[in-house]
LUMGUBA-27608 format. One record per atom (N, C-alpha, C): residue number from 1; residue in one letter; atom name; y, x, z. Coordinates in nm, 3 decimals. Atoms other than C-alpha are relative to their C-alpha. Example, Ala and Ser with C-alpha at 12.3 -4.5 7.8 and 13.67 -1.06 7.14 Angstrom:
sekol=1, kolke=A, kolti=N, yy=-0.119, xx=0.089, zz=0.000
sekol=1, kolke=A, kolti=CA, yy=-0.450, xx=1.230, zz=0.780
sekol=1, kolke=A, kolti=C, yy=0.120, xx=0.090, zz=0.000
sekol=2, kolke=S, kolti=N, yy=-0.119, xx=-0.082, zz=-0.006
sekol=2, kolke=S, kolti=CA, yy=-0.106, xx=1.367, zz=0.714
sekol=2, kolke=S, kolti=C, yy=0.109, xx=-0.077, zz=0.073
***
This chain:
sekol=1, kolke=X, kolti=N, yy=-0.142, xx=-0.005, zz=-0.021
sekol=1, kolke=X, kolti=CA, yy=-2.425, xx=-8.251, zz=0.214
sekol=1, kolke=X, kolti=C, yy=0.033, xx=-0.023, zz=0.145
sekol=2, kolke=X, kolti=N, yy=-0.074, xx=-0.023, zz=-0.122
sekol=2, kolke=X, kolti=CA, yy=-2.220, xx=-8.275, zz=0.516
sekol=2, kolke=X, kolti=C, yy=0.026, xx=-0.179, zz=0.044
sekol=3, kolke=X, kolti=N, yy=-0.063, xx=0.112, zz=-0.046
sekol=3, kolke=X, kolti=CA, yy=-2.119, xx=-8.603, zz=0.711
sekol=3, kolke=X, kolti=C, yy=-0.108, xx=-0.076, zz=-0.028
sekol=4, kolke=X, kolti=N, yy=0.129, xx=0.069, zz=-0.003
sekol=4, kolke=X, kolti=CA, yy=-2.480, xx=-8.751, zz=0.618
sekol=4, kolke=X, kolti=C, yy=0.029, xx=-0.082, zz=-0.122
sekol=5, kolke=X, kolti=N, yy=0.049, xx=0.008, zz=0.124
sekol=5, kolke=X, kolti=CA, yy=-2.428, xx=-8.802, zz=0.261
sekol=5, kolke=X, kolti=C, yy=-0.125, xx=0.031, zz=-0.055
sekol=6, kolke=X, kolti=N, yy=0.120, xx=-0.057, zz=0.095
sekol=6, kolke=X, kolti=CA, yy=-2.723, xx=-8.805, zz=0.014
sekol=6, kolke=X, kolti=C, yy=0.087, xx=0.039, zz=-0.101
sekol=7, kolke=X, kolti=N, yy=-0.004, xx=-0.084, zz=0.144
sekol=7, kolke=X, kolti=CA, yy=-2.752, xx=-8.552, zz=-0.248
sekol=7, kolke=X, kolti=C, yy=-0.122, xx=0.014, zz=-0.072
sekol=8, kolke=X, kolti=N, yy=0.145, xx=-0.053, zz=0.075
sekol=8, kolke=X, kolti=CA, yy=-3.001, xx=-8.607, zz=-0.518
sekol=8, kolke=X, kolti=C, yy=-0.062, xx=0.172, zz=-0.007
sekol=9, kolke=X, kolti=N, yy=0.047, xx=-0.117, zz=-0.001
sekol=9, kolke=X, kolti=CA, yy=-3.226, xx=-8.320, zz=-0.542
sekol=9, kolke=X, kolti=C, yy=-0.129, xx=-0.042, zz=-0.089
sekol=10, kolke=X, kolti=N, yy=0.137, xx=-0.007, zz=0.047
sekol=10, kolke=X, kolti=CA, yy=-3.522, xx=-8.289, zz=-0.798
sekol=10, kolke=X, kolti=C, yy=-0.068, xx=0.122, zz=0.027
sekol=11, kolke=X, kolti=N, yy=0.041, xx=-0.125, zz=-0.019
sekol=11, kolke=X, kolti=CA, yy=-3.787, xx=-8.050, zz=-0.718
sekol=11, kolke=X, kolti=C, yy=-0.117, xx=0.009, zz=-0.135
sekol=12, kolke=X, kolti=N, yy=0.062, xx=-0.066, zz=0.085
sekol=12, kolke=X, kolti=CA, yy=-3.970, xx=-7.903, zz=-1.038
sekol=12, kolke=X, kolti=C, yy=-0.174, xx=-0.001, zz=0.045
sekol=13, kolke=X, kolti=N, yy=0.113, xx=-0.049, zz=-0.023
sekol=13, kolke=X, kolti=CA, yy=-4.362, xx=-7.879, zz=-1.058
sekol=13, kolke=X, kolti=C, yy=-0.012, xx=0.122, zz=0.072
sekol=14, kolke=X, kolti=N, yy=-0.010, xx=-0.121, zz=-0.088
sekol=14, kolke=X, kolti=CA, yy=-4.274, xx=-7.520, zz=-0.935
sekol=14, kolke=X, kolti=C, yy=0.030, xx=0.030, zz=0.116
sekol=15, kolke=X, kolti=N, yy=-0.086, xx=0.004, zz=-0.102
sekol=15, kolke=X, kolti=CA, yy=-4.102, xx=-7.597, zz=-0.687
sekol=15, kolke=X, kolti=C, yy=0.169, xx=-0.003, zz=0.036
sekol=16, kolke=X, kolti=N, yy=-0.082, xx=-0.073, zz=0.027
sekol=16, kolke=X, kolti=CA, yy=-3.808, xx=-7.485, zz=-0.799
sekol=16, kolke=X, kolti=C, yy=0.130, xx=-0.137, zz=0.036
sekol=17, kolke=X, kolti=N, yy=-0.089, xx=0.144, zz=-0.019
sekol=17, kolke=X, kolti=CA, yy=-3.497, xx=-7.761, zz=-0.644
sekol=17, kolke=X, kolti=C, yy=0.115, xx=0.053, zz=-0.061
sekol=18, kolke=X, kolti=N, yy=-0.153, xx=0.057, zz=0.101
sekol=18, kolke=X, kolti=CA, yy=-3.227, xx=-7.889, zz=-0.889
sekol=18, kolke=X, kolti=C, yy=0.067, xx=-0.068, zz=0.032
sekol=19, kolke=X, kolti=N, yy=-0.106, xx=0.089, zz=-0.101
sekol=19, kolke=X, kolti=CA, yy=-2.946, xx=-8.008, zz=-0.752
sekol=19, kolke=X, kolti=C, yy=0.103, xx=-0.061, zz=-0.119
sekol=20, kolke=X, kolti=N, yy=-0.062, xx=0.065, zz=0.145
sekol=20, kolke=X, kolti=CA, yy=-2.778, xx=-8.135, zz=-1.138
sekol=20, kolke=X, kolti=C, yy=-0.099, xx=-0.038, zz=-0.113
sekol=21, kolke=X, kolti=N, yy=0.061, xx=0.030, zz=0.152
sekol=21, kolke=X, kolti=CA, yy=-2.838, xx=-8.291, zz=-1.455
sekol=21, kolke=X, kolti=C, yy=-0.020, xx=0.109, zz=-0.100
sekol=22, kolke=X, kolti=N, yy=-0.045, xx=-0.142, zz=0.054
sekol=22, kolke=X, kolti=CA, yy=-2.730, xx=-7.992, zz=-1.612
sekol=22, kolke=X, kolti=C, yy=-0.214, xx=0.090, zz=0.008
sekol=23, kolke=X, kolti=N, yy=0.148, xx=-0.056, zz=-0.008
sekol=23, kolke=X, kolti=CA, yy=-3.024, xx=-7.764, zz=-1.441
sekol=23, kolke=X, kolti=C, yy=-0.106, xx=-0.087, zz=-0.008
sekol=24, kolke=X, kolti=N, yy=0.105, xx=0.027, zz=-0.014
sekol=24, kolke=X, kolti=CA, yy=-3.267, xx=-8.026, zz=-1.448
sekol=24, kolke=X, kolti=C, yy=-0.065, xx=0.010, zz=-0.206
sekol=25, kolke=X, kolti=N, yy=0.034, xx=-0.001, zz=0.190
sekol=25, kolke=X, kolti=CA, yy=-3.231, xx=-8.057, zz=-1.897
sekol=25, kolke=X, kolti=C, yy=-0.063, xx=0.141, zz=-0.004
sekol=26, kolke=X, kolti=N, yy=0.008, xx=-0.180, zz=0.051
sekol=26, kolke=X, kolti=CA, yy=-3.254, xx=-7.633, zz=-1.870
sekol=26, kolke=X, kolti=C, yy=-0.136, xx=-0.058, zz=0.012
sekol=27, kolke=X, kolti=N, yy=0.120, xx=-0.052, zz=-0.060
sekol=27, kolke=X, kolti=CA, yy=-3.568, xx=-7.649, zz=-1.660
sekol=27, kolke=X, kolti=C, yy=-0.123, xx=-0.122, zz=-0.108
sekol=28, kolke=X, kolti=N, yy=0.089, xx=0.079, zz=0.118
sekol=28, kolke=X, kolti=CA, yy=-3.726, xx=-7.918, zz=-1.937
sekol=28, kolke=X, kolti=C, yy=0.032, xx=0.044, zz=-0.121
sekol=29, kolke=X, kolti=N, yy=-0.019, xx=-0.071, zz=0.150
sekol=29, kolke=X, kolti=CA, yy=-3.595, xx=-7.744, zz=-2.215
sekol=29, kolke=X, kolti=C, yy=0.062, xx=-0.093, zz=-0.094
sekol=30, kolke=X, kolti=N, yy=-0.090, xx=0.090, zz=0.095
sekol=30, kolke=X, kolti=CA, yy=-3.359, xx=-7.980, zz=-2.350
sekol=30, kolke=X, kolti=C, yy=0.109, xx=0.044, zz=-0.002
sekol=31, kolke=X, kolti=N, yy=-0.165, xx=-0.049, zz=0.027
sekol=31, kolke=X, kolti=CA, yy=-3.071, xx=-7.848, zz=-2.504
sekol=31, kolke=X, kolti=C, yy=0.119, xx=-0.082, zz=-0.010
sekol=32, kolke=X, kolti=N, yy=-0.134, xx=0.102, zz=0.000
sekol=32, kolke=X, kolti=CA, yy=-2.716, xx=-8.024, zz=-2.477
sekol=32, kolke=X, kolti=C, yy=0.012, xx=-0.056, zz=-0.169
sekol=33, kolke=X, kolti=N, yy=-0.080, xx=-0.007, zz=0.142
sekol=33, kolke=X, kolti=CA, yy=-2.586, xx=-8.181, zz=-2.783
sekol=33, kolke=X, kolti=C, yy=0.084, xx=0.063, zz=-0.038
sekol=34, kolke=X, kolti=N, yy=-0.141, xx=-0.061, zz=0.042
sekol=34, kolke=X, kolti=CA, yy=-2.407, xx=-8.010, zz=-2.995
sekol=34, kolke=X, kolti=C, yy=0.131, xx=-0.129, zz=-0.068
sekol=35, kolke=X, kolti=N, yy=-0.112, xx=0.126, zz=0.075
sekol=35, kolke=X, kolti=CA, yy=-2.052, xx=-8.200, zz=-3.083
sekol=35, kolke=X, kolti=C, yy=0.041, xx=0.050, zz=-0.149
sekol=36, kolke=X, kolti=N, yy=0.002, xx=-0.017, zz=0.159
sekol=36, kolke=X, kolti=CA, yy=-2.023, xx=-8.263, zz=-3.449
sekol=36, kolke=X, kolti=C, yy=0.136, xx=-0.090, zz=-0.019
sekol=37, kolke=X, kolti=N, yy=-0.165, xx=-0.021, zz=0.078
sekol=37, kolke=X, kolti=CA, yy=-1.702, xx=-8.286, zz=-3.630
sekol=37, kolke=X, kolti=C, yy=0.016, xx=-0.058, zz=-0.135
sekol=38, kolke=X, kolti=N, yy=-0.022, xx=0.051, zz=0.135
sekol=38, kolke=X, kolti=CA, yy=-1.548, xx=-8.494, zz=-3.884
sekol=38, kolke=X, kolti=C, yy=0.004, xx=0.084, zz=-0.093
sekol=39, kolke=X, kolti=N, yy=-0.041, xx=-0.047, zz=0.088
sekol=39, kolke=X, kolti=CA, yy=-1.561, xx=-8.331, zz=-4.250
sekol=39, kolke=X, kolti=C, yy=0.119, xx=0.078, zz=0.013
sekol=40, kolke=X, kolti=N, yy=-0.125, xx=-0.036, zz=-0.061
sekol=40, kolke=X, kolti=CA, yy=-1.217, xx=-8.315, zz=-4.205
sekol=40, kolke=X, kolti=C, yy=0.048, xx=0.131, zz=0.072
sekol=41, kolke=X, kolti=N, yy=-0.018, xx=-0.076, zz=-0.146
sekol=41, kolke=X, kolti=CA, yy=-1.196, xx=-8.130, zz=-3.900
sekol=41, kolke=X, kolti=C, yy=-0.066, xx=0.142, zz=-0.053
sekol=42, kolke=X, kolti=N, yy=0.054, xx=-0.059, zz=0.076
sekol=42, kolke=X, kolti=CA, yy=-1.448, xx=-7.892, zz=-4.014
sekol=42, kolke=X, kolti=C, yy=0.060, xx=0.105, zz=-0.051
sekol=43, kolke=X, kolti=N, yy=-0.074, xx=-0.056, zz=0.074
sekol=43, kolke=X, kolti=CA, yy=-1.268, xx=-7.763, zz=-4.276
sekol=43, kolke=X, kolti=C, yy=0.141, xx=0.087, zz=0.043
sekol=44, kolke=X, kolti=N, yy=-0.133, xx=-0.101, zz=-0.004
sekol=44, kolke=X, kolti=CA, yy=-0.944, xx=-7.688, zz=-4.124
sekol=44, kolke=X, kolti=C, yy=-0.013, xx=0.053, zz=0.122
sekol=45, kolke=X, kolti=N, yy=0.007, xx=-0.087, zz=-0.090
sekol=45, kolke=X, kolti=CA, yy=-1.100, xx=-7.537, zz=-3.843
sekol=45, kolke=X, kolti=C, yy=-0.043, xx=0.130, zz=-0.089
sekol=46, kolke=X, kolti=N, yy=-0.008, xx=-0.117, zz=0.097
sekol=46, kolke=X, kolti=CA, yy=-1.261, xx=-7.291, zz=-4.093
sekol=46, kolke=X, kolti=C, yy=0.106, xx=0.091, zz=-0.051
sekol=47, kolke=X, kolti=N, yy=-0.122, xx=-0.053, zz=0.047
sekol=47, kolke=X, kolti=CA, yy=-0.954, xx=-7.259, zz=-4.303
sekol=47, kolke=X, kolti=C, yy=0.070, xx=0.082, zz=0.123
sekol=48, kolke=X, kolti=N, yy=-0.105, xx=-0.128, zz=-0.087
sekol=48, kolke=X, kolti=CA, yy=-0.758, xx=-7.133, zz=-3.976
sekol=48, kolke=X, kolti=C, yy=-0.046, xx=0.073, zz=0.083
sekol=49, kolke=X, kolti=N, yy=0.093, xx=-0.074, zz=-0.049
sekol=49, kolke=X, kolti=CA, yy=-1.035, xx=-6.946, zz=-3.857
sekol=49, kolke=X, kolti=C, yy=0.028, xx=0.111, zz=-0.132
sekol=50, kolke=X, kolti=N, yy=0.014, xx=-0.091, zz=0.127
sekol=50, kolke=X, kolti=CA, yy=-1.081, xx=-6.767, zz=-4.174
sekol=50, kolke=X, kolti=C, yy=0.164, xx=0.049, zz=-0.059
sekol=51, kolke=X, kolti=N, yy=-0.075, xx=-0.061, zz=-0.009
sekol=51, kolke=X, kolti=CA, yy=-0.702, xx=-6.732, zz=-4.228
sekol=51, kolke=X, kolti=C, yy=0.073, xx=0.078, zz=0.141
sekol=52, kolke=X, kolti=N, yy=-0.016, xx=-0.094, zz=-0.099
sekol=52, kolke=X, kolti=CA, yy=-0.666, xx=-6.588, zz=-3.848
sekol=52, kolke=X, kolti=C, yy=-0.054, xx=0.140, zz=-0.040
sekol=53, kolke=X, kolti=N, yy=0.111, xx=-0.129, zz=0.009
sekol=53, kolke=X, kolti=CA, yy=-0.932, xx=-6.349, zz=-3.938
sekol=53, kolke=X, kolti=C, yy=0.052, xx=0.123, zz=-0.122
sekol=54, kolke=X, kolti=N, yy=-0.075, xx=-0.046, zz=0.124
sekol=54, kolke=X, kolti=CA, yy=-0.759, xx=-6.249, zz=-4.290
sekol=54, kolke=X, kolti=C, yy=0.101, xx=0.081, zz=0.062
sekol=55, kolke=X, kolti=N, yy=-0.125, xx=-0.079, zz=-0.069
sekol=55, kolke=X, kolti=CA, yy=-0.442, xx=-6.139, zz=-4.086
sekol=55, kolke=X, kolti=C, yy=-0.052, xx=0.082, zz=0.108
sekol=56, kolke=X, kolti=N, yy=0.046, xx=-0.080, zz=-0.113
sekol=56, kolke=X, kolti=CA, yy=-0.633, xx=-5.963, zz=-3.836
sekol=56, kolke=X, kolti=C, yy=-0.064, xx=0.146, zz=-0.055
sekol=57, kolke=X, kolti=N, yy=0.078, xx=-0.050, zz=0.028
sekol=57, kolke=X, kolti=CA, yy=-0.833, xx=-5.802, zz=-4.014
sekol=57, kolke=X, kolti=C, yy=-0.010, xx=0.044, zz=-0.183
sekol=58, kolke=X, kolti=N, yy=-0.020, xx=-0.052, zz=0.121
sekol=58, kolke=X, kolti=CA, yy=-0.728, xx=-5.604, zz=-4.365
sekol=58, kolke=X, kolti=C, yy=-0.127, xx=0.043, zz=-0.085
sekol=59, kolke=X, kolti=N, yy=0.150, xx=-0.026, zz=0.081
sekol=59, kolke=X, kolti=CA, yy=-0.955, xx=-5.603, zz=-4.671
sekol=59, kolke=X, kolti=C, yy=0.085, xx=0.093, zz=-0.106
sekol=60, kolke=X, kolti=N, yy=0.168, xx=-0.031, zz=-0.037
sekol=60, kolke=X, kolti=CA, yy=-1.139, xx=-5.414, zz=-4.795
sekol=60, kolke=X, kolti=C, yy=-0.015, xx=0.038, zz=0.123
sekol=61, kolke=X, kolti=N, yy=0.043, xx=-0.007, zz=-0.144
sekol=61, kolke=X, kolti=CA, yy=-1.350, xx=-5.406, zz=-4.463
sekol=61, kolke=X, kolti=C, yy=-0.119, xx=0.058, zz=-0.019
sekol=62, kolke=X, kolti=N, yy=0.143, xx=-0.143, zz=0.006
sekol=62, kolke=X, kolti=CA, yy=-1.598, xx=-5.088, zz=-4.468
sekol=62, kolke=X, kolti=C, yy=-0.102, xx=-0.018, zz=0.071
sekol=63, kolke=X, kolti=N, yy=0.095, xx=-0.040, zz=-0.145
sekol=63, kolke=X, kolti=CA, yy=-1.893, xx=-5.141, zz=-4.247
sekol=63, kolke=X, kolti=C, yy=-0.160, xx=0.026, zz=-0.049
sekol=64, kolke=X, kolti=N, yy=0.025, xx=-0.099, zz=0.080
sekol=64, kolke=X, kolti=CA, yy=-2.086, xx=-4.887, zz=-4.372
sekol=64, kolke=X, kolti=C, yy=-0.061, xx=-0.019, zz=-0.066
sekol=65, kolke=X, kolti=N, yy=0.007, xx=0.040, zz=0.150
sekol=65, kolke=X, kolti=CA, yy=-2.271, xx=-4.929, zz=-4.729
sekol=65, kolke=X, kolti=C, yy=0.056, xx=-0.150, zz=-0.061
sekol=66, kolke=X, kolti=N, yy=0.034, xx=0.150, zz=0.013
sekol=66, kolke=X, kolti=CA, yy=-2.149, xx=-5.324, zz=-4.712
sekol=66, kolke=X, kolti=C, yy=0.166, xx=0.065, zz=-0.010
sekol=67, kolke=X, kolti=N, yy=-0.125, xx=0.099, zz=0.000
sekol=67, kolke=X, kolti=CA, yy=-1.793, xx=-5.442, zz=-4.835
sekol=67, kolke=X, kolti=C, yy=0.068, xx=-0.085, zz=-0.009
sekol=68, kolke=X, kolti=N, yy=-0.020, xx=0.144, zz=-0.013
sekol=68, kolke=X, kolti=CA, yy=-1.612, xx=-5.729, zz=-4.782
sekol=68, kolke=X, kolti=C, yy=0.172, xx=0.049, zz=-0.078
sekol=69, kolke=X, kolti=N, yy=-0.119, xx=0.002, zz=0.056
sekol=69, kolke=X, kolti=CA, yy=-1.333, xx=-5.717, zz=-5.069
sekol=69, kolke=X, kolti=C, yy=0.069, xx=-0.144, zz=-0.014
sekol=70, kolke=X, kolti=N, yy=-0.086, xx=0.110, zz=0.032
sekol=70, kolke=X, kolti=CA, yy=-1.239, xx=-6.099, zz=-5.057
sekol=70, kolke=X, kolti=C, yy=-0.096, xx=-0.108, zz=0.043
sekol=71, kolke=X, kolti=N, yy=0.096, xx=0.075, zz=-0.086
sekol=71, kolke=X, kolti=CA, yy=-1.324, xx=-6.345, zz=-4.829
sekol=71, kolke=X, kolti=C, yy=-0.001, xx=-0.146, zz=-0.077
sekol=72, kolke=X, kolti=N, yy=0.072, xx=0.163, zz=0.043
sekol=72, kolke=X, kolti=CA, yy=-1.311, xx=-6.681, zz=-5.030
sekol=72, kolke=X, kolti=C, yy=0.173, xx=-0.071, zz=0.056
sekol=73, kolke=X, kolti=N, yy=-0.083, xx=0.153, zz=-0.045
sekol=73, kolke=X, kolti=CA, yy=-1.143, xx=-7.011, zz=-4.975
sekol=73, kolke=X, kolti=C, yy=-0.078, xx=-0.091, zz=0.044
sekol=74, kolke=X, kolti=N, yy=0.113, xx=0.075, zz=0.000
sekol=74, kolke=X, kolti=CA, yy=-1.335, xx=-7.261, zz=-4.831
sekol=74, kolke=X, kolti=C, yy=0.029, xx=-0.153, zz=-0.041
sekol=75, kolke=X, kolti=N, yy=0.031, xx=0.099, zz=0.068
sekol=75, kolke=X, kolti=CA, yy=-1.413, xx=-7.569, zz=-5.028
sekol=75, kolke=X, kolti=C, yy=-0.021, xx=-0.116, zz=0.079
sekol=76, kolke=X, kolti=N, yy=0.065, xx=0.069, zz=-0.049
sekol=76, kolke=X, kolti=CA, yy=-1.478, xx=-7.831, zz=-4.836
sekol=76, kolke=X, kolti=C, yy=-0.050, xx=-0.159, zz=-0.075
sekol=77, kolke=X, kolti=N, yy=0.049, xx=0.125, zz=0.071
sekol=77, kolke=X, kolti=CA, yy=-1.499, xx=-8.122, zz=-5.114
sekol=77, kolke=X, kolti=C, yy=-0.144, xx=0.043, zz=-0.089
sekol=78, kolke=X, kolti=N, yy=0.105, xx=-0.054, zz=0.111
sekol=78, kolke=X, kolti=CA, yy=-1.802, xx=-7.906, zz=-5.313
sekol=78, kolke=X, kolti=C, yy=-0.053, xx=0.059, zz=0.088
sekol=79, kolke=X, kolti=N, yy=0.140, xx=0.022, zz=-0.061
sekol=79, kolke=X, kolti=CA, yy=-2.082, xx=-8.012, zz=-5.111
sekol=79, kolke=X, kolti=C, yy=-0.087, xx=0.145, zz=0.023
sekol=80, kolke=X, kolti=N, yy=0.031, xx=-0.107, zz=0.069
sekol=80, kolke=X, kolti=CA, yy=-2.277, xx=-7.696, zz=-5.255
sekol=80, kolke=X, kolti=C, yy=0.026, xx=0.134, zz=0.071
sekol=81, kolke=X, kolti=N, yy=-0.043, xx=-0.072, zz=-0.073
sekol=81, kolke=X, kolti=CA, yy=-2.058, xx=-7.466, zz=-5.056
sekol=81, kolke=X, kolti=C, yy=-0.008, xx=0.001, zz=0.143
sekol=82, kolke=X, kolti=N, yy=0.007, xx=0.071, zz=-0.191
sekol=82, kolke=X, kolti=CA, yy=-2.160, xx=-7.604, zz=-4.710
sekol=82, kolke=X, kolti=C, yy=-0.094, xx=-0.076, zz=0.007
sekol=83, kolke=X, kolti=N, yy=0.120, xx=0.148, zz=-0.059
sekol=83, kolke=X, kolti=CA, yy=-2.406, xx=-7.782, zz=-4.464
sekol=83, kolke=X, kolti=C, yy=0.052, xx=0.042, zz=0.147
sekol=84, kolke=X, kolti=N, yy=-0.025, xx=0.037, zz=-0.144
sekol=84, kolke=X, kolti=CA, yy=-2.410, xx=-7.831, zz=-4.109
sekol=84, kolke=X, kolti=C, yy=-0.004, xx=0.125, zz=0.098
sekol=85, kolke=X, kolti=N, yy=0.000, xx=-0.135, zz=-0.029
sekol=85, kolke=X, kolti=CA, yy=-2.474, xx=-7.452, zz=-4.051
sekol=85, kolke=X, kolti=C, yy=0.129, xx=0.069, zz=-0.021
sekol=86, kolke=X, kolti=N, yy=-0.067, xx=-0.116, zz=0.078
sekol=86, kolke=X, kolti=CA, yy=-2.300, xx=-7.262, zz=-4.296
sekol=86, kolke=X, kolti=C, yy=0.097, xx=-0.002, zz=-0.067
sekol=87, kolke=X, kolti=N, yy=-0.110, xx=-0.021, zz=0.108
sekol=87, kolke=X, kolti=CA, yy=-2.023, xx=-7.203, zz=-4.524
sekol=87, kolke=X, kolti=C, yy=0.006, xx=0.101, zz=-0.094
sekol=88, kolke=X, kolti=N, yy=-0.041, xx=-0.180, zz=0.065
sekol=88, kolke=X, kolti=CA, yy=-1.996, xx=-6.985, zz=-4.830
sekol=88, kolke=X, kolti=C, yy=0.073, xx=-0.059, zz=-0.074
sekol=89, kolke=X, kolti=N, yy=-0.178, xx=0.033, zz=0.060
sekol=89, kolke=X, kolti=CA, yy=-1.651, xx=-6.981, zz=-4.934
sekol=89, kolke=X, kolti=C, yy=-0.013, xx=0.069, zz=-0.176
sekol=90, kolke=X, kolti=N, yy=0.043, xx=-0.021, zz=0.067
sekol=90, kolke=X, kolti=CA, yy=-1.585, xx=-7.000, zz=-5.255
sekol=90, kolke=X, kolti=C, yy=0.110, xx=0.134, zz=-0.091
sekol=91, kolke=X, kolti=N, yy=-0.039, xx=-0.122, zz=0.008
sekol=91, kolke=X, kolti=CA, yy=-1.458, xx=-6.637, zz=-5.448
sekol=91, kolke=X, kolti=C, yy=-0.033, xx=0.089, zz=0.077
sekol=92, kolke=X, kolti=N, yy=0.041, xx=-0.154, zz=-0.135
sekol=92, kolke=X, kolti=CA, yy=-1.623, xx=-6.424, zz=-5.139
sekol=92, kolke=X, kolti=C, yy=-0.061, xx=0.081, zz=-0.104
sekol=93, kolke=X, kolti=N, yy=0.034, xx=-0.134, zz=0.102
sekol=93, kolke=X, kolti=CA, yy=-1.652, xx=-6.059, zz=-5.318
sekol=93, kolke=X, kolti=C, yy=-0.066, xx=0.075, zz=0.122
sekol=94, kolke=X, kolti=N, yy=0.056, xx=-0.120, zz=-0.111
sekol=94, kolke=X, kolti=CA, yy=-1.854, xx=-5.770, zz=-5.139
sekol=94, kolke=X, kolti=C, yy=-0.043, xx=0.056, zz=-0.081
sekol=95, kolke=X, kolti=N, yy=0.086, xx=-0.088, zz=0.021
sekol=95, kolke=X, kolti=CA, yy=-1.990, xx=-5.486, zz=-5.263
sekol=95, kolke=X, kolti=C, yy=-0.151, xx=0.039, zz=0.141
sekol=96, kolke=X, kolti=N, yy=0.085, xx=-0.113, zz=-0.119
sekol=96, kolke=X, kolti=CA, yy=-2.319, xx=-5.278, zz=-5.120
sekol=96, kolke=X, kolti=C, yy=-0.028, xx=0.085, zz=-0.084
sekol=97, kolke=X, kolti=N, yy=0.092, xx=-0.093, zz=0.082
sekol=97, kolke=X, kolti=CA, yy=-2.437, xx=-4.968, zz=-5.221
sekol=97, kolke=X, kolti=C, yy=-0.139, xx=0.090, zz=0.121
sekol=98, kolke=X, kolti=N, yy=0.164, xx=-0.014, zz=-0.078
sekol=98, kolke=X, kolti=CA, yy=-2.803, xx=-4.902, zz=-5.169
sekol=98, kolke=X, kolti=C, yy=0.012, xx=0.196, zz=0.019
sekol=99, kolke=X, kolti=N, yy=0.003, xx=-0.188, zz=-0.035
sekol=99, kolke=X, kolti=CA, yy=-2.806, xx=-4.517, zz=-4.986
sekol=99, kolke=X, kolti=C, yy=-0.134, xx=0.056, zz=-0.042
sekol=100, kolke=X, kolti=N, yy=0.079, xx=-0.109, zz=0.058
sekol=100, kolke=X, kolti=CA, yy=-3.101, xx=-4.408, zz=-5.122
sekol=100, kolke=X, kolti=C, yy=0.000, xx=-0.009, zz=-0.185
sekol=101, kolke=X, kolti=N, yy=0.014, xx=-0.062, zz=0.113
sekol=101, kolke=X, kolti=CA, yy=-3.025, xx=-4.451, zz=-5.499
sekol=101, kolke=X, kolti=C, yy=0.096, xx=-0.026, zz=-0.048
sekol=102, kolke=X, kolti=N, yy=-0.132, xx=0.030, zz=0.075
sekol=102, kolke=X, kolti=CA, yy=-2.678, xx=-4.533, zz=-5.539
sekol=102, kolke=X, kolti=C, yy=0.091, xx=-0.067, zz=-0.041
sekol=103, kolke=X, kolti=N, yy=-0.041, xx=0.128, zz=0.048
sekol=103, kolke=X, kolti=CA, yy=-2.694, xx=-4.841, zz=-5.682
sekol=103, kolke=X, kolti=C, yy=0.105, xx=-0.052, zz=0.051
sekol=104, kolke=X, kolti=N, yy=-0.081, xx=0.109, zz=-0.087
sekol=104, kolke=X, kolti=CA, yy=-2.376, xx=-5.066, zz=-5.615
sekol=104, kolke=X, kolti=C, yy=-0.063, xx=-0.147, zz=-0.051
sekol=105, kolke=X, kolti=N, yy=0.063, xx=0.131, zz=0.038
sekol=105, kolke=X, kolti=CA, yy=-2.465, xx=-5.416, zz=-5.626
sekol=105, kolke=X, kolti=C, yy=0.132, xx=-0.082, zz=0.060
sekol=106, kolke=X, kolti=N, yy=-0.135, xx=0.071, zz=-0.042
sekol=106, kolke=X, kolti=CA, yy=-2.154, xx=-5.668, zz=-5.616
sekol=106, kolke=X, kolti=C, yy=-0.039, xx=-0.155, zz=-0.030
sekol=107, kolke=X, kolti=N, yy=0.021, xx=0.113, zz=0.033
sekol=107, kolke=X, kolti=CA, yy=-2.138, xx=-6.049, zz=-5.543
sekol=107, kolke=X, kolti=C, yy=0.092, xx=-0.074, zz=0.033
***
């Protein structure tokens, strides 16, 4: 820096100089935490995620042999329907139909 401040600097086995905390986690391969969210929270971020998306976006939703006739509700007291990943809401309808024999298959 300027005016005869120190500025940490780490330099990498490579050589490679890091001038943050930031680049020094990349260059070890430590990923940030992710921030985790009350139950609560959770949920009604979903909910107004999933009802933004509803108004945006008119069902049935064609994309091509796959349909999405009904996206759900999401549950958030029935465990079952959720983990720290995922969500499957509960009533989500879709069709597919398999192009080489016809089949529809609905769930």
């Amino acid at each position: 820096g300027s005016g005869g401040e120190l500025v940490p600097v780490y330099i990498s086995p490579s050589g490679d100089k890091l001038r943050s905390r930031t680049e020094v986690m990349n260059q070890l391969g430590v990923k940030k935490p992710q921030r985790t969210y009350p139950r609560e929270e959770c949920y009604r971020r979903a909910r107004n995620y999933t009802k933004q998306q509803a108004e945006e976006t008119p069902l049935p939703l064609h994309i091509g042999p796959l349909t999405v006739v009904k996206l759900g509700k999401i549950d958030h007291e029935r465990e079952a329907f959720h983990d720290a990943k995922s969500l499957w809401p509960v009533g989500f309808t879709s069709t597919w139909k398999d192009p080489e024999t016809s089949v529809l298959y609905e769930s």
